[in-house]
N, C-alpha and C positions, 0 to 999 in steps of 0.2 A: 416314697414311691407312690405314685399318684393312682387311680382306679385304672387309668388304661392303658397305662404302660403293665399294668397285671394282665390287662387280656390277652389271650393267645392270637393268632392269626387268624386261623380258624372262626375267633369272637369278633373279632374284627370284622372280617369278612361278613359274615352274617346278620350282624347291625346294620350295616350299610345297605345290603339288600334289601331290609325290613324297611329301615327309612327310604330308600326308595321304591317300596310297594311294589316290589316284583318277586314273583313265584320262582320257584326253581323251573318248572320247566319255560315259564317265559325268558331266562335264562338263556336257558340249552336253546330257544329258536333263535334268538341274539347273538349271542358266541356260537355255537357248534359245539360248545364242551357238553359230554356225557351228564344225565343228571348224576349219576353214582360216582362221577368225578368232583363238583361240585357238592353234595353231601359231601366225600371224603376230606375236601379240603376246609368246608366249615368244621368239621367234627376233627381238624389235625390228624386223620388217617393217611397221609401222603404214601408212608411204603404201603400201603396193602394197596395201592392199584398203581403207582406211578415209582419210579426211580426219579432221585432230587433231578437231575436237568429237564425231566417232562413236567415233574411239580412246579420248578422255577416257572418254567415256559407258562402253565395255564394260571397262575397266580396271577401275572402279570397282566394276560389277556382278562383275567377276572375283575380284577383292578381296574383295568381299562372301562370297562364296562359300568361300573359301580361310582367314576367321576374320583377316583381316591386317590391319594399321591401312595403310586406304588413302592414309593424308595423308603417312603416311612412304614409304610404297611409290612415290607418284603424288610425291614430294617433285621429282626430276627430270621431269613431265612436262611441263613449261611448253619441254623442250628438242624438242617433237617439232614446235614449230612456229620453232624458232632456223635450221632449213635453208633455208626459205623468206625468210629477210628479207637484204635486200642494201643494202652500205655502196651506196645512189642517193642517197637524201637529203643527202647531203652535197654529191657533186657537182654536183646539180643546183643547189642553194642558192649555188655558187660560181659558176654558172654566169649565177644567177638578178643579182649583185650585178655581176659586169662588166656585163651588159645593164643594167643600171638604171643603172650610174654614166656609161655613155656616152649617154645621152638627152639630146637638149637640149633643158630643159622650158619653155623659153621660146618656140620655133617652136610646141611643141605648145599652148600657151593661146593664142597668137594663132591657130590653125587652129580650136580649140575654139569661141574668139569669134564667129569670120568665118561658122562651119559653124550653128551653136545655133539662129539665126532659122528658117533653111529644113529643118533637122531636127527642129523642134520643129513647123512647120507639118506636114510630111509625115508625120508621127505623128499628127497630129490627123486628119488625109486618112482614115490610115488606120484610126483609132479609129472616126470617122463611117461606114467605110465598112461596119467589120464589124457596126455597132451595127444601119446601115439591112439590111443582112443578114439579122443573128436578127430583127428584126424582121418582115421579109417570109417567113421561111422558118416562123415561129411562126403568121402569120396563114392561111399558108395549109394547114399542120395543122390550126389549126382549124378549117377550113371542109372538110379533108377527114374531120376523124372528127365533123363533126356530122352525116353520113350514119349509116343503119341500120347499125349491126352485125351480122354474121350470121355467126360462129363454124361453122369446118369442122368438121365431125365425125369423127373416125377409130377407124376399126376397133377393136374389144377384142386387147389384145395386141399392138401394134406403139408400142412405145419407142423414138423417137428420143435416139441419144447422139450428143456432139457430135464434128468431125472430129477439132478438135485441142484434145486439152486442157490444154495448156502452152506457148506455143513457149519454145524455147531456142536459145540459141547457144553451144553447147559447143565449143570447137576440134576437129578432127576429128582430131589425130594425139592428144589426150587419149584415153586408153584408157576406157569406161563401166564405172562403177558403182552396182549398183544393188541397195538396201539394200531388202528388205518385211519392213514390218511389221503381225502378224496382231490384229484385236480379235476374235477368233472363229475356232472351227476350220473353217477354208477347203482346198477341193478346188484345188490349185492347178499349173499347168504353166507350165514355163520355156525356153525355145528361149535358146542362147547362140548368136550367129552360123550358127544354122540347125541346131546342134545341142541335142537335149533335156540338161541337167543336172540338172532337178529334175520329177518326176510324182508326187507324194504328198498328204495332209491335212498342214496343218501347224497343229497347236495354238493355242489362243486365248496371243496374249502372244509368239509366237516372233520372234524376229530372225533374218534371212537376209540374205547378202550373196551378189552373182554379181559376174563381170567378164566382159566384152566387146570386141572391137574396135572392131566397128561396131553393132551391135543387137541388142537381145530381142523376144522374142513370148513373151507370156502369153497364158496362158488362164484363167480359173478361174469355179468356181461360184457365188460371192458376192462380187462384188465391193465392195459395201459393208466388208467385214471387212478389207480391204485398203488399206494407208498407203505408200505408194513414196515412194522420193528418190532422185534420178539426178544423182552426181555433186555428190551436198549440197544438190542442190534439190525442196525438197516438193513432190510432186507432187495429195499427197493422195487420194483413192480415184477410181478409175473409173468408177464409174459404181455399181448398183445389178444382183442378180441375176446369171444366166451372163454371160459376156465374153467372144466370141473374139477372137484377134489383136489384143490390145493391144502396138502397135508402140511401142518406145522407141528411139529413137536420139539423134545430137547435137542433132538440132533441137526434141527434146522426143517428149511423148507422144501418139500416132495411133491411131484405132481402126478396122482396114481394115475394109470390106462386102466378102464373098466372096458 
């Protein structure tokens, strides 16, 4: 085994920068990647800030950048999802074959037989019952919007956004992360668990990552320009124009009224 087929990726990565005489943050103004993304991926940290398809994603753009043949560099990266998978399937498949071999399939078709009449009627019950359902629930729609329409009027400049624009179900001992990305240079602010991290413009095209325990609050001035994922789930923009207090936590994304 040769010396560099020993290096990690991470090793890799980081030589190549060195010989081409660039700093990390000269980096981050070239790509857009985070400096703390870029550390993590010299130093092989992928899961503490990225899930492997966001890691694949900035490797590649890191690559790009560094003049490196990404197919050999990324050649071990199919290992950054090898931590994640565990010998179950087998067990359970073993577990799966005693259960089946002690069945006795002969009580069960006789039960199937004896049951089939009165579960096949009681399905029908049920079928009739939802059908006379939509049907009464449809007629009586009808009869309420053949009344006048008369469309409320509201104010000039008052936008309703919705309460919650995602739910989720994150585990709550899973740490948050949460990845924006800009189509436009946006005014943007970032509370990590009630402290600020980020208060600046950030460029049309950037990539940013934060980490959290329990939650962010965003702010910003154009929310249209703005693409989130929390935790690997697209969230996609907020809304349109300024945005306060865009609440993220594990249950998804909130937009408080102060």
């Amino acid at each position: 085994m040769t010396e560099k087929a020993k290096e990690s990726i991470g090793e890799q990565l980081r030589k190549a920068r060195l010989k081409k005489r660039a700093s990390i943050d000269e980096v981050y103004r070239e790509t857009k990647i985070h400096p703390k993304i870029l550390n993590a991926m010299e130093e092989d940290r992928y899961d503490e800030f990225l899930n492997p398809t966001y890691a694949k994603a900035f490797l590649k753009s890191y690559c790009r950048y560094l003049d490196v043949d990404a197919n050999k560099i990324l050649d071990g990266g199919d290992s950054l999802r090898k931590e994640t998978q565990k010998p179950i399937l087998e067990i359970k498949s073993e577990r799966e074959r005693s259960f089946i071999s002690n069945i006795n399939w002969q009580e069960y078709i006789k039960l199937a037989k004896r049951w089939a009449l009165p579960i096949g009627v009681g399905l029908l019950g049920i079928f009739l019952g939802i059908s006379l359902i939509t049907l009464t629930t449809k007629a009586i729609k009808k009869i309420k919007y053949s009344r006048p329409f008369r469309p409320k009027v509201r104010s000039a400049g008052t936008l309703s956004t919705p309460a919650i624009k995602t739910p989720l179900s994150i585990p709550k001992k899973e740490p948050l992360t949460l990845i924006v990305k800009t189509k436009g240079d946006v005014w943007l602010k970032v509370k990590s668990d009630g402290k600020t991290v980020f208060q600046n413009v950030l460029k049309k095209e950037s990539v940013e990552a934060y980490k959290a325990a329990n939650e962010f609050v965003l702010w910003t001035g154009k929310g249209e320009y703005l693409d989130l994922v929390l935790n690997g789930n697209p969230l996609g923009s907020p809304g349109k124009g300024v945005i306060k207090n865009i609440n993220l936590t594990h249950k998804g994304l909130t937009i408080k009224k102060k």
